[in-house]
C-alpha positions, 0 to 999 in steps of 0.5 A: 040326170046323172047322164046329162051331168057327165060332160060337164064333171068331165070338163071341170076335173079336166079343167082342174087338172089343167089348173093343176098342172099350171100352178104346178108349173108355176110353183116350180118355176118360183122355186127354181129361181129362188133356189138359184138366186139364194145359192149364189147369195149363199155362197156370195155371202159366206166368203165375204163373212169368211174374208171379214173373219180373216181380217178381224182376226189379222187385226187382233192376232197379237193382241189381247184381245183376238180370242174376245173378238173370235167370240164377238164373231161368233155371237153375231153370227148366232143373232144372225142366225136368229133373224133369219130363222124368224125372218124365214118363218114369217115368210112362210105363213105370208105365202098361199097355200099348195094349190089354193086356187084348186081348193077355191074351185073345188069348194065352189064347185062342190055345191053344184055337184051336190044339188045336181046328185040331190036332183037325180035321187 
């Protein structure tokens, strides 16, 4: 039985290295352009935060109240920070597992391969 098996275990890891490979391919195409798009946003970003810092400062340098307005700057920054971290951690329990698709067919195909070794025996 095992014989008659062979060609087709040997199409369906061949299949899923060709499922591999593309998910692969698509997972790292994803994070290169998600990497490239939040570098420019990042640095984007920090010299807008740096100029508005600069400006507030500017406006409250010979005043009582430049050191509260550093400090209120600060505070933001941190609540900021906060969001994002819990932004990014729903984002991550929102996203498909590594090679899900794989483990799908696999467990699909898992059955099959038991019955057809449970046949041979």
């Amino acid at each position: 039985m095992l014989p008659k098996a062979a060609p087709a275990l040997l199409r369906h890891m061949a299949a899923y290295a060709e499922l591999a490979s593309l998910e692969l391919a698509r997972a790292q195409r994803e994070w290169a352009a998600n990497f490239a798009a939040l570098v420019v946003v990042a640095i984007s970003l920090f010299f807008a935060v740096l100029m508005g810092c600069a400006v507030v400062i500017a406006f409250t340098w010979d005043t009582p109240n430049r050191l509260a307005a550093i400090a209120w700057m600060g505070g933001g920054f941190l609540v900021i920070a906060v969001i994002a971290l819990i932004y990014r951690s729903n984002t991550l329990r929102g996203q498909a597992p590594f090679l899900a698709s794989v483990r799908q067919e696999w467990q699909e195909d898992r059955v099959i391969l038991e019955r057809i070794l449970s046949d041979e025996e």
